[in-house]
N, C-alpha and C positions, 0 to 999 in steps of 0.2 A: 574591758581590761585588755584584750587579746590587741585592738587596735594601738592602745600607750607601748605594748612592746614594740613594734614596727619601726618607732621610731625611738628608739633607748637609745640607742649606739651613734646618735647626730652631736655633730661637735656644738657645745654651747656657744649660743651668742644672743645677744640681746636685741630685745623684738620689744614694744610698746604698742599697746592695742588700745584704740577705744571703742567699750559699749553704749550704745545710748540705743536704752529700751525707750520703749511708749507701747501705753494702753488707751486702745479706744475708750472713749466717754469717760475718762478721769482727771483728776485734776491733780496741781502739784503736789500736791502733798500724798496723796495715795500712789503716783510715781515714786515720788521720793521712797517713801516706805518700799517701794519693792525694790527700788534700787539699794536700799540697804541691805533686804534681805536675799538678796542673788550675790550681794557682795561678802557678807557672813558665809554664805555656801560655798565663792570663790577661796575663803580664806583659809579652808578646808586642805586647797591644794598647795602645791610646791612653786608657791609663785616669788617672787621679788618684790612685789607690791601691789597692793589691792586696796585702790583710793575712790572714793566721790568726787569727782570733779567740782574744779571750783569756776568760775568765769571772774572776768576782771571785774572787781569792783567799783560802783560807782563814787566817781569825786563826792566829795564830803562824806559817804556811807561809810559806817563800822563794819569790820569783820569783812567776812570773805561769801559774797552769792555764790550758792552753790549753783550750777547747770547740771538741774533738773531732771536726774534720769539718766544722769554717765557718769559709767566708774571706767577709772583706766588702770590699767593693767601693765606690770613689767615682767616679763618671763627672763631667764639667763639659760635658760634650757628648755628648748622645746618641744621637750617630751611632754609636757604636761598640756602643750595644744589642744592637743585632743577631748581631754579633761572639761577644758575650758569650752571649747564648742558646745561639746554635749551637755554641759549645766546649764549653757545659756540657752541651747537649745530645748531641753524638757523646762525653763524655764516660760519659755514661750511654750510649749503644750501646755501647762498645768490650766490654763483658763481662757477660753475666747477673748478675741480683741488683741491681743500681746502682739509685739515685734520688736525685733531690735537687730542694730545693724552693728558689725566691728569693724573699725578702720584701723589700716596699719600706717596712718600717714600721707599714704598715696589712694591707695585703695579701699573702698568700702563696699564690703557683701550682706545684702542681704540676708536675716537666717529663717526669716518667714516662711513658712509651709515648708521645708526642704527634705528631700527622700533622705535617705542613705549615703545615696549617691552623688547628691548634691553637697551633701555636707562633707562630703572626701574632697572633693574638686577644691573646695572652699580650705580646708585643711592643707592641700597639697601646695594651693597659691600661696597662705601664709608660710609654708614652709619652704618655699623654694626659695622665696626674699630673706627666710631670717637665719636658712643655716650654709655652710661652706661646708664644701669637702672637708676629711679629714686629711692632716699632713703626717708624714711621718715623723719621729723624733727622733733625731741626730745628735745622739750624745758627743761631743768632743774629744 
C-alpha cells in the first residue's frame, strides 16, 4: 500500500497493457481459466478496463477466438500500476511453472522470478512512458 501512494499525485493519462500469462504443462483451457481468474482479481482494482483478448477470427468462423491467456488492461491513472504488477506478480508465485509477461505496445517485461527490485525498475519504465509532468492551471 505504502508503494500506491508514491505515485498518487502523477497526472492521469492513458496507458494500455497486455498480460499474457503461460503455465508450464497446461493446456488451453486451464490457461483460459486462470486467465479469467487473475482478471476477476484485476477487476477489484481502479482500472478502465479489464478484457480477455480476442485474436482475429477466422473467415467463415462464428464469434470471436479468444488468445489464449491475455487480458488487456486500460489504466487513465497510473496510480493503480503498481496494484497491477503485484497481482500479476503473486499471481505467478501462487504455483510453479507460471509466467507472464506485460507489454505496453513497444516494450515487453518479463515478471518471472523478479526481486523487489526488479519489479520497481519494471514499474518505473511503465511509468515514465505513461505519465507527463504536471502543468499548472492558468485560470483566465
Amino acid at each position: 500500500m505504502r508503494e500506491m501512494r508514491k505515485y498518487a499525485g502523477r497526472v492521469p493519462s492513458p496507458l494500455s497493457l497486455e498480460i499474457k500469462l503461460s503455465i508450464a504443462d497446461s493446456d488451453d483451457h486451464e490457461l483460459a481459466g486462470e486467465a479469467i481468474n487473475l482478471r476477476s482479481a484485476l477487476l477489484g482494482l481502479d482500472l478502465d478496463d479489464v478484457a480477455l483478448a480476442s485474436s482475429p477470427t477466422p473467415e467463415g468462423a462464428k464469434g470471436d477466438a479468444m488468445s489464449v491467456g491475455t487480458i488487456v488492461i486500460a489504466l487513465a491513472n497510473s496510480a493503480v500500476l503498481v496494484a497491477v504488477v503485484q497481482s500479476v506478480r503473486a499471481w505467478i508465485q501462487r504455483c510453479g511453472g507460471r509466467s507472464a509477461k506485460i507489454t505496453d505496445g513497444e516494450r515487453t517485461f518479463e515478471l518471472t522470478g523478479l526481486s523487489s527490485g526488479q519489479q520497481q525498475e519494471i514499474i518505473d519504465a511503465l511509468l515514465a512512458k505513461a505519465d507527463t509532468p504536471a502543468k499548472p492551471i492558468v485560470e483566465p
